[in-house]
C-alpha positions in Angstrom: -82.8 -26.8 -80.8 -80.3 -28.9 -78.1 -80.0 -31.3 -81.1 -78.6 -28.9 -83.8 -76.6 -27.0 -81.5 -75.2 -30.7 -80.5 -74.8 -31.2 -84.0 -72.7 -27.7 -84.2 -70.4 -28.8 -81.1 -69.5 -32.1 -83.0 -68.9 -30.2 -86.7 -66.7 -27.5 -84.7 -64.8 -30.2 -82.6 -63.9 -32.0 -85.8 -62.4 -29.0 -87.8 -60.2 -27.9 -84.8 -59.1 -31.6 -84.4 -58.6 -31.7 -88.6 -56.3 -28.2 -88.2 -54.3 -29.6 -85.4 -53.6 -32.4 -87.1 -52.5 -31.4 -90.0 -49.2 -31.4 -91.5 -47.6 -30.2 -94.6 -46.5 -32.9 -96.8 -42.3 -31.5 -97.3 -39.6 -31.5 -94.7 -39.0 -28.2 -93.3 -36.0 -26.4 -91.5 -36.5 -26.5 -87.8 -35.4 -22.8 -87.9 -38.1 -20.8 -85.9 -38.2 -17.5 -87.8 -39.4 -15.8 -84.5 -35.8 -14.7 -83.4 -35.6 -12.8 -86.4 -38.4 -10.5 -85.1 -37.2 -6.9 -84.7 -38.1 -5.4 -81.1 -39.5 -1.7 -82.8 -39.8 -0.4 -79.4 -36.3 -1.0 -79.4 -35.4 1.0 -82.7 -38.2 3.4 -83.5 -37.6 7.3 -83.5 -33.5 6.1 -83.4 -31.9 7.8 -86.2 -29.9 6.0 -88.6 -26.2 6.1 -88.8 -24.0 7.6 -91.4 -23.1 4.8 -94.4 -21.2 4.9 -97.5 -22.4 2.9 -100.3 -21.9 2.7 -103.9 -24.7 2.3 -106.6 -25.8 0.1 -109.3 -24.1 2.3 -111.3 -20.7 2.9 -109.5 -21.2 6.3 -108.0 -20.5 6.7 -104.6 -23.2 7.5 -101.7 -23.8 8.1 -98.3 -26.8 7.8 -95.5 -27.1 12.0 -95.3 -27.4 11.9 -99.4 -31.5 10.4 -98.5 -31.6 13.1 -95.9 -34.8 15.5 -96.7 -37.1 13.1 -98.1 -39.1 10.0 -96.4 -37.1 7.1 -97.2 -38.0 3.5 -98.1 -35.3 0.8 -97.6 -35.3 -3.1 -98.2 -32.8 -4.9 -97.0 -31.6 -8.0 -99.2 -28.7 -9.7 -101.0 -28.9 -9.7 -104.5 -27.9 -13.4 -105.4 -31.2 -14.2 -103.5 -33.0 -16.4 -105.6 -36.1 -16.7 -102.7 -37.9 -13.9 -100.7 -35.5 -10.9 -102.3 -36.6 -10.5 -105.6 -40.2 -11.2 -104.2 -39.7 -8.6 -101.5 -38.3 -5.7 -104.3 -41.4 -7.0 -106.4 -44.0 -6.3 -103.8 -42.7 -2.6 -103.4 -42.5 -1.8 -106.6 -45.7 -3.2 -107.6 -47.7 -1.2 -104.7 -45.3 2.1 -105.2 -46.8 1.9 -108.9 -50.4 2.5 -107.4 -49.6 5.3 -105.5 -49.8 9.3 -106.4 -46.6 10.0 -104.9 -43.9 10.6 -107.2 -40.4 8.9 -106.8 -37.2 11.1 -106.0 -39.9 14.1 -105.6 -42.1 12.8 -102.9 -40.1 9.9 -101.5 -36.8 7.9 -101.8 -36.2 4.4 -102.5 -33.2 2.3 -101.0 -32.6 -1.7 -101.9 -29.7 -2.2 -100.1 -27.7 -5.7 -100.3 -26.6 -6.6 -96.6 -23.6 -9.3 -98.2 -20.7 -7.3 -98.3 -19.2 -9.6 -101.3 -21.4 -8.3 -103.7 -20.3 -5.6 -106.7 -22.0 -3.2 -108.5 -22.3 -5.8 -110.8 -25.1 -7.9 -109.1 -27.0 -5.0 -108.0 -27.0 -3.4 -111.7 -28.1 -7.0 -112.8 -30.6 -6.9 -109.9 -32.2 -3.7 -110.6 -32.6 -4.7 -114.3 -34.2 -8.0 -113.6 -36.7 -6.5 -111.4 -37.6 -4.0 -114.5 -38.7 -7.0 -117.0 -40.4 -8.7 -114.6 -42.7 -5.7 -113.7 -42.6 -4.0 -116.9 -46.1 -1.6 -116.1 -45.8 -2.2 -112.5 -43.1 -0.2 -111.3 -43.2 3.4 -110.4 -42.5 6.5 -112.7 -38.7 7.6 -111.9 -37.6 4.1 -111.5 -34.0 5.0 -112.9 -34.3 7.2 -109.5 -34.6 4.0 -106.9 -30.9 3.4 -105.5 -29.6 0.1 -105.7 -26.6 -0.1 -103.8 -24.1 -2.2 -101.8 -21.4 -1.1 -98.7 -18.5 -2.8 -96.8 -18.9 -5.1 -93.8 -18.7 -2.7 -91.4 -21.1 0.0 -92.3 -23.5 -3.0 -93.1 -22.9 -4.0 -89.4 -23.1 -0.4 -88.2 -26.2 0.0 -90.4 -28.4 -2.9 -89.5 -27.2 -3.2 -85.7 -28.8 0.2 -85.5 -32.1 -0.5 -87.3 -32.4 -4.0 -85.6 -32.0 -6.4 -88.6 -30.1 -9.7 -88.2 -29.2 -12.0 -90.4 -27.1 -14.8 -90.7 -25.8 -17.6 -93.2 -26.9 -21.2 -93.2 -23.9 -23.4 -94.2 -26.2 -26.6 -94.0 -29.0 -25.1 -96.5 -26.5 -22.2 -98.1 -29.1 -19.0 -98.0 -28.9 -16.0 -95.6 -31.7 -16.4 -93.4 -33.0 -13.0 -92.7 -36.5 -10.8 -91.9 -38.9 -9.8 -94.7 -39.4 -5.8 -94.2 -39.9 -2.5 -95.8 -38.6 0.3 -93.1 -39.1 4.0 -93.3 -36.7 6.4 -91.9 -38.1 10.6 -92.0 -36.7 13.7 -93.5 -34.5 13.9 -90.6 -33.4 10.4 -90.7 -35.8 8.9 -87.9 -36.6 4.9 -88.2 -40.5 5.4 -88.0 -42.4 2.6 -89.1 -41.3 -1.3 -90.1 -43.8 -2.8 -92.5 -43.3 -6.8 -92.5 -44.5 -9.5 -95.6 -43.9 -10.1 -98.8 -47.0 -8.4 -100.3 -47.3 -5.3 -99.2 -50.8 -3.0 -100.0 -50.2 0.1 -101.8 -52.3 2.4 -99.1 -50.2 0.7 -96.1 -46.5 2.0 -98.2 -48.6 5.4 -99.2 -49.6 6.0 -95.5 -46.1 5.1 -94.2 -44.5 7.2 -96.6 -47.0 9.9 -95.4 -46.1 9.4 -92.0 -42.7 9.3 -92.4 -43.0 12.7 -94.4 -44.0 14.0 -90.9 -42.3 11.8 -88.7 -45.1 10.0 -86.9 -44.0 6.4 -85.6 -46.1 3.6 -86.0 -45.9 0.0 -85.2 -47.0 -2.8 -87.7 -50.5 -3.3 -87.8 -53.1 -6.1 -87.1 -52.8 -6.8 -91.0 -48.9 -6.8 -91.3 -48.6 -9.3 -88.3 -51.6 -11.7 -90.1 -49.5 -11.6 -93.4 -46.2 -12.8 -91.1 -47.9 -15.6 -89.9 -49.2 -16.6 -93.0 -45.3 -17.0 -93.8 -42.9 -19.6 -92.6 -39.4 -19.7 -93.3 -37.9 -22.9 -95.3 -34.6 -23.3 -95.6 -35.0 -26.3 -98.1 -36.6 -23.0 -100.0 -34.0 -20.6 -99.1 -37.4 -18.4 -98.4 -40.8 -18.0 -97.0 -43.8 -20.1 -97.8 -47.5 -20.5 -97.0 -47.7 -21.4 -93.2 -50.6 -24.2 -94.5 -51.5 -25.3 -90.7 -51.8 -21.7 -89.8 -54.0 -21.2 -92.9 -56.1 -24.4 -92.5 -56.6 -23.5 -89.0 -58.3 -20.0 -89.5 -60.3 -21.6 -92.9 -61.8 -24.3 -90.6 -63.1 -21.5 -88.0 -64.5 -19.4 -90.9 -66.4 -22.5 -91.5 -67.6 -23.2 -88.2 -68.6 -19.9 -87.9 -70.5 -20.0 -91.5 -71.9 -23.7 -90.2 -73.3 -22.0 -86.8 -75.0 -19.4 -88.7 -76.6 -21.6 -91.0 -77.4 -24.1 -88.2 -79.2 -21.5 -86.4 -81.0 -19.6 -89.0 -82.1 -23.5 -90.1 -83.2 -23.8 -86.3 -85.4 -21.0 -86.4 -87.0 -21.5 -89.2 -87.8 -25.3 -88.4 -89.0 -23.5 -84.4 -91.5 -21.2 -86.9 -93.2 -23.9 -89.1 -93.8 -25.9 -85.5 -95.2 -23.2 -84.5 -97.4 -22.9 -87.5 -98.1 -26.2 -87.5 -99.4 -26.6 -83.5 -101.3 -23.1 -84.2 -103.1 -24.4 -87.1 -103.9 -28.0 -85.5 -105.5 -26.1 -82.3 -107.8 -24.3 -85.0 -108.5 -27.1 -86.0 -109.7 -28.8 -82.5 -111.3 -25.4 -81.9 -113.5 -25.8 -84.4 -114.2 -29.1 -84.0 
């Protein structure tokens, strides 16, 4: 039994040394994507200020216009060629698979944080993300509000929901978080839902929440996709954190390798036994 375990200690040592040493073979931005991390304790059950906007379609619109539904908002410029269209992808994909109705249940809100962009781009935008989901976005789409504002409601806006964001000159992208946030009937930030790939029962139970105001924090899941996600400015988005990934594949195997090693142990500590019980028969009988 020492020998397997032994055995065990050296195959475990090996994979952690393999994660740790790993390293993905591009050259990556030494931007640490941490300090774009929204403090929620900061910003949940605050209510959201009063914006103007104007639509994809050139109609103007304010914050207290969303009032009286739960509200889901995305946060993006629409000249994003990254995480953006990826993040407005992921929504529309998992709003699809849900039995809430848009515009009846719920609201939808992309809104572009770059105050140089027109109607223009996010009409362009919304139609783009159309063809490229084609069965995967929800019934009332026409209703989901694509939308831009000027520099300072933007400012007012995401100061008060705790978004930052901020241009890189050197790898010319916004650099900014990857999150759905849902504000209440009454207007009341309640829940921040980070990743890219968001599951359809974590947006229906937000939106469910939000319908009655409960705040929640991100879950154990949420956190797990962010730090499967690291931010390359050579990308101008987020991409597979592979160290992170190896890391936790090489523990699953461990873990898989100690089961087996054990269960193997066992079974080689019955036939011994078998073997010594049948051999004292033996000089028993003898």
């Amino acid at each position: 039994m020492r020998v397997w375990f032994r055995i065990l200690l050296v195959v475990v040592l090996m994979m952690a040394v393999e994660a740790s040493a790993f390293q993905p073979p591009t050259t990556e931005s030494t931007f640490d994507p941490s300090i774009m991390k929204i403090n929620e304790d900061n910003f949940l059950g605050k209510t959201v200020p009063e914006i103007s906007m104007v639509d994809s379609e050139g109609r103007a619109l304010s914050m207290s216009g969303f009032l009286g539904k739960p509200l889901v908002i995305s946060l993006i410029y629409y000249k994003c060629v990254a995480s953006c269209p990826v993040l407005n992808e992921g929504l529309s994909e998992a709003l699809s698979d849900i039995n809430l109705r848009l515009a009846e249940d719920y609201n939808v809100l992309t809104l572009s944080f770059r105050e140089s962009e027109t109607v223009e781009d996010a009409s362009q935008f919304k139609k783009k993300l159309q063809i490229k989901m084609k069965d995967k976005i929800p019934a009332n789409f026409d209703k989901w509000v694509f939308a831009t504002s000027t520099k300072d409601d933007i400012k007012k806006f995401t100061d008060a929901l705790g978004y930052r964001f901020f241009y890189s000159t050197q790898d010319s992208v916004y650099v900014h978080p990857n999150v759905y946030i849902f504000i209440s009937p009454k207007g009341k930030i309640t829940r921040y839902l980070f990743g890219l790939f968001p599951i359809s029962d974590d947006i229906k139970i937000a939106l469910i929440e939000a319908a009655d105001g409960k705040i929640g924090k991100s879950d154990i899941i949420n956190a797990f996709t962010l730090a499967c996600f690291k931010y390359d400015a050579h990308l101008g988005g987020y991409k597979l954190n592979l160290p992170f990934i190896v890391g936790m594949i090489s523990i699953a195997i461990a873990m898989v390798t100690a089961v087996i090693v054990f269960l193997y142990a066992l079974k080689l500590k019955k036939q011994k036994k078998g073997v010594d019980k049948k051999h004292n028969l033996e000089v028993t009988n003898v």
